[in-house]
N, C-alpha and C positions, 0 to 999 in steps of 0.2 A: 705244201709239205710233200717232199720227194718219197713215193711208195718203198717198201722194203721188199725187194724181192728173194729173199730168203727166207723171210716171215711166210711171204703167199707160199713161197717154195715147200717148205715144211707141212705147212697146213695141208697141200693140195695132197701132197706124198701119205698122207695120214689114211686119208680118202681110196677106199678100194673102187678101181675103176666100176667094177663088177658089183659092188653092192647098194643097194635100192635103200637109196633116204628118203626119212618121211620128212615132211615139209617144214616142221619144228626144227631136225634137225639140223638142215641145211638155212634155215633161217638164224640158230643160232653159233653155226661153225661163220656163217657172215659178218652178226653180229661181233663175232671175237676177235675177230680178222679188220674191221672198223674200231672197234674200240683201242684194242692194240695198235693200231697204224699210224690214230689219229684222237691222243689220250686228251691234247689241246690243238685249239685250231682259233685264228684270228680271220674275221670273213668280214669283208664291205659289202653291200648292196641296198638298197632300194627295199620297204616293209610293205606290204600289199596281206589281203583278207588278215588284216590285225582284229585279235576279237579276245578280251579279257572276261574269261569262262568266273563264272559267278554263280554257289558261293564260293568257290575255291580259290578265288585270287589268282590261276594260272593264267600266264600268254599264250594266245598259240599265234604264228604269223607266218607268212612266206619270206623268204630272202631271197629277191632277184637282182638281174642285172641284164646286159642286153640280148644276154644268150641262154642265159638257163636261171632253174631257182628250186631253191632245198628249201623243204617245211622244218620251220621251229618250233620250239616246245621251250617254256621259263617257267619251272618252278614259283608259287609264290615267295618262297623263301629268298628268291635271286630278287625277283618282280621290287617286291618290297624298298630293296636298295634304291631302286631308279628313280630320281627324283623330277623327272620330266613326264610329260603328258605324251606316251606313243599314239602316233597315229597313221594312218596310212599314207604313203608315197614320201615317208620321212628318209631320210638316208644316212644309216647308221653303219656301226663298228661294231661287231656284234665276238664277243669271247664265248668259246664253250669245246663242248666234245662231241665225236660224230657218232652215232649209234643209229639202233634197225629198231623198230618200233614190231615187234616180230607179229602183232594179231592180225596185222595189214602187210605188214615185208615192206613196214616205209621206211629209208635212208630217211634218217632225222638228224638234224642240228640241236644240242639243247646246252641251251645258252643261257650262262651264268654273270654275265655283265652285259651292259647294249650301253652305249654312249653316242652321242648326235657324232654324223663324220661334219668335220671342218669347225667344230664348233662344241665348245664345256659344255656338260650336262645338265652344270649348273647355271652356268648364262642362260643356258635355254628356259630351264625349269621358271626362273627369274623372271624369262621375258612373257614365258605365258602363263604365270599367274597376276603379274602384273595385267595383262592386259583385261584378262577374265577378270581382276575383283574392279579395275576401271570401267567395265561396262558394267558391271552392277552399282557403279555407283558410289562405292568406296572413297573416292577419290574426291570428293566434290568440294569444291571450296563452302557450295552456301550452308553446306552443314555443319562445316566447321565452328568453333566453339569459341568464345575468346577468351586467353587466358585471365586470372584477376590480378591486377595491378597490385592490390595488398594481401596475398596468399596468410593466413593465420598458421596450415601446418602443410607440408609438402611431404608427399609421400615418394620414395625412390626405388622404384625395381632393377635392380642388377647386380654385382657381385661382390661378393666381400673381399676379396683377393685381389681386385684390380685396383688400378692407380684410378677410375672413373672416379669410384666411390668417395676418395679422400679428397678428390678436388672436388666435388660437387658440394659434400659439407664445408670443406675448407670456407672457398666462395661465397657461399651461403652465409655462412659464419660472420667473415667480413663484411661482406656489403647491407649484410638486415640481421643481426645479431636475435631479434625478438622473433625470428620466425621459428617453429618446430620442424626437425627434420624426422619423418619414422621411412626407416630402410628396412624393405622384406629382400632380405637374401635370396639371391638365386642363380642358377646355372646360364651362364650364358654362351655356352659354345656344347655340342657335342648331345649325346643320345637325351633324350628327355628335355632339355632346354628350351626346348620351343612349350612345350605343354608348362614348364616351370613360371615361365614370361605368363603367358595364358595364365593361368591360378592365379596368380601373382595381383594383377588386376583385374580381376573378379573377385575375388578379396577383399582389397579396397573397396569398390563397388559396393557390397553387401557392407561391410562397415560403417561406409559412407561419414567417414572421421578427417578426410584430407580435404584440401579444396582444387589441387593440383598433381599432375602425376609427372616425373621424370620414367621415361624409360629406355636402357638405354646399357650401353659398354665401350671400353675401348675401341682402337683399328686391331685392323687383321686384315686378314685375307678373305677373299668373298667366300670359302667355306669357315673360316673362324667365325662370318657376320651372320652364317647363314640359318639361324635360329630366330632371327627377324625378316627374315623371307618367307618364313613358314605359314600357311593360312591361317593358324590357329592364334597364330599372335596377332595377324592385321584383322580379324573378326573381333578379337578379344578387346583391342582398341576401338574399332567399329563399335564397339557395342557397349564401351564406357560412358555412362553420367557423366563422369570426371571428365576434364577436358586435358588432353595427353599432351607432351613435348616430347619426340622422338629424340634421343641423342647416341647415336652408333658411330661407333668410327670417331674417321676422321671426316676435314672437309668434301674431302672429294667419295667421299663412300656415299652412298644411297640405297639405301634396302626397303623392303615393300613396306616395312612399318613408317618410315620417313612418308609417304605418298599417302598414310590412312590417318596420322596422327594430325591433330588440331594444329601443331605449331612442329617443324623440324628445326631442331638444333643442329649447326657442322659438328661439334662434340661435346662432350658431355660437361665441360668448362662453359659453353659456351649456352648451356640451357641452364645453367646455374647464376650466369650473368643477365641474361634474360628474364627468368621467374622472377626472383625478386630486384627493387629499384637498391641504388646506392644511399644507403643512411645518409651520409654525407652531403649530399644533391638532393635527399628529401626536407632534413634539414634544410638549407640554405635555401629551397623552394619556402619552404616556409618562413623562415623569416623573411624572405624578399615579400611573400604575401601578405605578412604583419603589416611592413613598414608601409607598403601601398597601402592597406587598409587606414592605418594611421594617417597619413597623405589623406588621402578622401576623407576621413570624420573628421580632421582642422580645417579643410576646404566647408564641409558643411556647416560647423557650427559656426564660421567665419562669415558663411552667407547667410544665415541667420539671425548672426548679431544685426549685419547690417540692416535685415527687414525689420528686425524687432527698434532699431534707431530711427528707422524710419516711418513706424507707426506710432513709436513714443512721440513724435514731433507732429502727427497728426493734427487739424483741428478739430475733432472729434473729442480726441482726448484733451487739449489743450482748455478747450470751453464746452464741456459737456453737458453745462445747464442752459448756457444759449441753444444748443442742438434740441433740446428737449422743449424749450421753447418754442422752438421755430414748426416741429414734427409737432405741437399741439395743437397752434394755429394753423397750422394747413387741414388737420383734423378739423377744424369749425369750420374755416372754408368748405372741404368736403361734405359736410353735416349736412347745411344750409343749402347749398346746393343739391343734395338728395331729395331733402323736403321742399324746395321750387322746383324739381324737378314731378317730382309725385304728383305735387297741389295739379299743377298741369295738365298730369297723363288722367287726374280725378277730371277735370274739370271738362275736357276734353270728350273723354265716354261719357261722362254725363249728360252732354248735346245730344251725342248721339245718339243716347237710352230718349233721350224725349222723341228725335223725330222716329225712330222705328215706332214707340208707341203711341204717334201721331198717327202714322201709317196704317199700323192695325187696326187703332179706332177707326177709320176711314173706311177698311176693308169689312167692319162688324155688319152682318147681315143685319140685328136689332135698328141701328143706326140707321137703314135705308128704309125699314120698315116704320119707323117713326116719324120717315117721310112721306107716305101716305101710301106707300109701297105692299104688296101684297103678294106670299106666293101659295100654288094650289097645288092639293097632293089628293090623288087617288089611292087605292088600295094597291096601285103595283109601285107605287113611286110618284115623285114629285112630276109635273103636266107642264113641260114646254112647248109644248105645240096639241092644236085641236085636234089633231090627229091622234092623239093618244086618248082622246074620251070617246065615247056615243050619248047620244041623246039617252037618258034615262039611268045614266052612270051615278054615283054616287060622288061626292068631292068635298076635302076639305079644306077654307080657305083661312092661311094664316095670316093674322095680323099683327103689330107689335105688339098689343095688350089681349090678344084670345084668338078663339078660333072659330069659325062660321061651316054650319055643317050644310051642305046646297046638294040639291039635285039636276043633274044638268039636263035641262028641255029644251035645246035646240045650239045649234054652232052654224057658224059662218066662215067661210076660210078666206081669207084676205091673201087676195092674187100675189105674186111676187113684184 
């Protein structure tokens, strides 16, 4: 903006050379002299020490460029508008008016609009919350939900005034007559809209009466859409039981709740054609399943008959007293053979019971002793060798029929 020099003119003329200003004052004949010069002013540059003073919601930031750079100041009141994430070394368009910060004597910008240079506030806004609620996670397919093939009641968020509304009943209507539609009114464009969406299914949620959720409005323009860009609507669906179907716009629209919702529809006809199947095609799925079924139980009982013709012809059944005959004398066979078998296994151990007790007879001490056999026992044990007695020992010598009680008077050792 080109300076007025008969503005400075006047001002300066005011000013007695000769007289001694205090520092307020000459801070705010500057001030007046800025404000007046420069009531709006449109400025590019480069944002640098960006810092959002908290709680007050103010901006303060530098605005440079290659050569110089003016301190800013944004009202929260202005702040509030910007629906983008400022950040340092961003390169913005920055609207406002110039003024003197007079406690410091700072030349100040204070800026009433900022918008991205090269590039809508709200693409931008767009692009970095999309990214932000993508790294959280938002996004993720294996979270998602699947909608149900036979919905009982479907609940619909979005606007009573739009043509969305009457096609999605319409549709609904037609293709599954037996389904309930309940529609929560709401705003879908402009101040509050976004927080209405948000309610809206948190609502639902707490009810927990639908099995399926539309959410969703006409096309427009990406500010008409933009109440589905909003964070509070793609949490609100994040954060639904109910499994969601985005439908905004048209095909070619995409907004951040299309990226969070369980199922995106291109429009809102076209999650109305989706949620539920076509009666018609349910139908005819069905009788084609009847008739198949029917097909298979004549094949079964068809295959049946013929086993059952083929066990009627059995010889089993044909002479079922010769069978019983024949299973009896195999029984006597079996019998008779058990008991030649037994007599056998009797007859067999029987041998064997004699010779063992042939054996042990053989081995009976009495039995050797009966042969003239005799053995001698001292008081520490039985005497196998002369070696275990002395002359004058005591001994008692067993026989088969008693016992002889001897003194031992002499021993002889019989060499090897």
């Amino acid at each position: 903006m080109e300076e007025n020099p008969d503005l400075f003119s006047n001002r300066a003329a005011s000013v007695n050379e000769d007289r001694v200003l205090k520092v307020r004052d000459l801070t705010r004949l500057v001030k007046g002299v800025l404000e007046e010069s420069f009531p709006s002013v449109v400025v590019e540059g480069e944002i640098s020490n960006f810092k959002r003073h908290m709680p007050s919601g103010h901006l303060y930031f530098t605005l440079k460029d290659e050569e110089a750079q003016v301190r800013c100041v944004m009202w929260r009141s202005d702040a509030a508008k910007v629906r983008f994430e400022v950040s340092d070394g961003m390169k913005v368009i920055v609207k406002g008016r110039v003024s003197l910060y007079e406690p410091r004597g700072d030349f100040q910008l204070y800026a009433v609009d900022l918008v991205p240079a090269g590039q809508g506030a709200l693409q931008l806004a767009f692009e970095q919350l999309k990214k932000k609620l993508e790294d959280e996670g938002l996004f993720d397919e294996e979270r998602k939900r699947e909608i149900p093939e036979f919905p009982s009641r479907i609940g619909v968020v979005t606007s009573l005034e739009g043509a969305a509304v009457r096609d999605i009943i319409s549709i609904i209507s037609r293709r599954f007559p037996a389904v309930e539609v309940v529609i929560y009114p709401v705003k879908v464009q402009g101040d509050g809209a976004a927080e209405e969406i948000a309610r809206a299914i948190r609502d639902f949620n707490k009810l927990s009466t639908v099995d399926v959720l539309i959410v969703g409005r006409g096309g427009g323009s990406l500010e008409d859409l933009w109440a589905f860009n909003e964070e509070v609507v793609a949490r609100s669906i994040f954060d639904s039981a109910i499994p969601v179907i985005s439908a905004v716009g048209h095909q070619v629209d995409y907004t951040i709740a299309d990226f969070v919702a369980d199922v995106r529809a291109a429009t809102p006809s076209a999650a109305a054609e989706l949620i539920v199947p076509d009666r018609q095609e349910v139908v005819a799925g069905v009788q084609s399943e009847v008739r198949t079924m029917g097909r298979l139980i004549e094949q079964k009982i068809y295959g049946l008959t013929l086993e059952l013709d083929k066990l009627s012809h059995h010889y089993a059944l044909q002479q079922p007293s010769s069978l019983v005959d024949q299973k009896s004398q195999l029984a006597d066979e079996l019998t008779r053979r058990l008991e030649t078998e037994t007599q056998h296994y009797v007859d067999v151990t029987g041998q064997k019971l004699i010779a063992v007790d042939s054996h042990l007879n053989a081995l009976n001490p009495s039995a050797v002793l009966k042969r003239g056999y005799a053995f001698v026992e001292s008081s520490t044990g039985i005497i196998s060798s002369v070696r275990d007695v002395e002359a004058g020992d005591s001994a008692t010598i067993h026989l088969h029929d008693g016992t002889l009680e001897s003194q031992i008077t002499g021993k002889s050792e019989r060499s090897a």
